[in-house]
N, C-alpha and C positions, 0 to 999 in steps of 0.2 A: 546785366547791362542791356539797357534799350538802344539801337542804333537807328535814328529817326536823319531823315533829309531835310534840312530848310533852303530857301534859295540860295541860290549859289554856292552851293557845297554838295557833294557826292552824300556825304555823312556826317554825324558827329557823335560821338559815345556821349552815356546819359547815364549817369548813376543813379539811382532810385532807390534808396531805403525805403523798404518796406517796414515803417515805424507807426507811433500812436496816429503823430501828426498826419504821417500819408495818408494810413486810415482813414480819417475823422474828414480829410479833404476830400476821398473818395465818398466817403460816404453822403456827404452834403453834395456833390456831384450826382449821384443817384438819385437826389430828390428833383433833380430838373433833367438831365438825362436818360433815358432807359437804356442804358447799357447792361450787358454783366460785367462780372468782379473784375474778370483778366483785363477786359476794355479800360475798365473805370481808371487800373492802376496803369496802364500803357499812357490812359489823358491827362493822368498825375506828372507823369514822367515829361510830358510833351508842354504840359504848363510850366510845368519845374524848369524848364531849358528856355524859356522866351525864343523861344525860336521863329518869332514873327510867326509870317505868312504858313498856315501848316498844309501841307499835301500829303496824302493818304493815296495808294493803292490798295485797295482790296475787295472783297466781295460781301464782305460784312455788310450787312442789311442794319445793326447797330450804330454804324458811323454816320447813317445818313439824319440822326439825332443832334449831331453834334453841333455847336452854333461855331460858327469860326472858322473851318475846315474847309480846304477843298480834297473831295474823293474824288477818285479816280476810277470806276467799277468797271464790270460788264453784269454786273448785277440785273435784270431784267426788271425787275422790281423797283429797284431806286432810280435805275433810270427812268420810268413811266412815273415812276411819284416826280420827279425832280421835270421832266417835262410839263406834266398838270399844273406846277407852280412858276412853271416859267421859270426854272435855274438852271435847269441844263445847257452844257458846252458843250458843243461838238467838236472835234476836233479832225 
């Protein structure tokens, strides 16, 4: 069980079978994402739940691939890429 945040809620559980179908949608996710596998099937999970707007904490350098997301880092790296493109938020 994935426990993801969407606005306005602390949390929500997220079932996620791990089946052909999950597969086969992670895998065609990899073809426009470069994530790894664990990533792939975490962005399964977070699709699967419509959870709108999606917010991410982490330091995963993988996330800042992601089209749709808002991260949250101290990542040094995604920061300085996310500044050069003009999409960082400071907070």
């Amino acid at each position: 069980m994935v426990t993801l945040s969407p606005l306005g809620a602390i949390a929500i559980p997220i079932d996620l079978t791990v089946d052909n179908a999950t597969t086969d949608a992670a895998i065609n996710r990899f073809k426009t994402q470069a994530v790894d596998g664990y990533d792939l099937l975490l962005l399964e999970a977070i699709s699967k739940a419509g959870a709108g707007q999606i917010k991410v904490i982490t330091d995963d350098i993988d996330y800042s691939v992601v089209p749709g997301i808002q991260v949250f880092t101290s990542n040094k790296y995604v920061i300085q890429e996310a500044a050069s493109q003009n999409k960082l938020v400071v907070r």
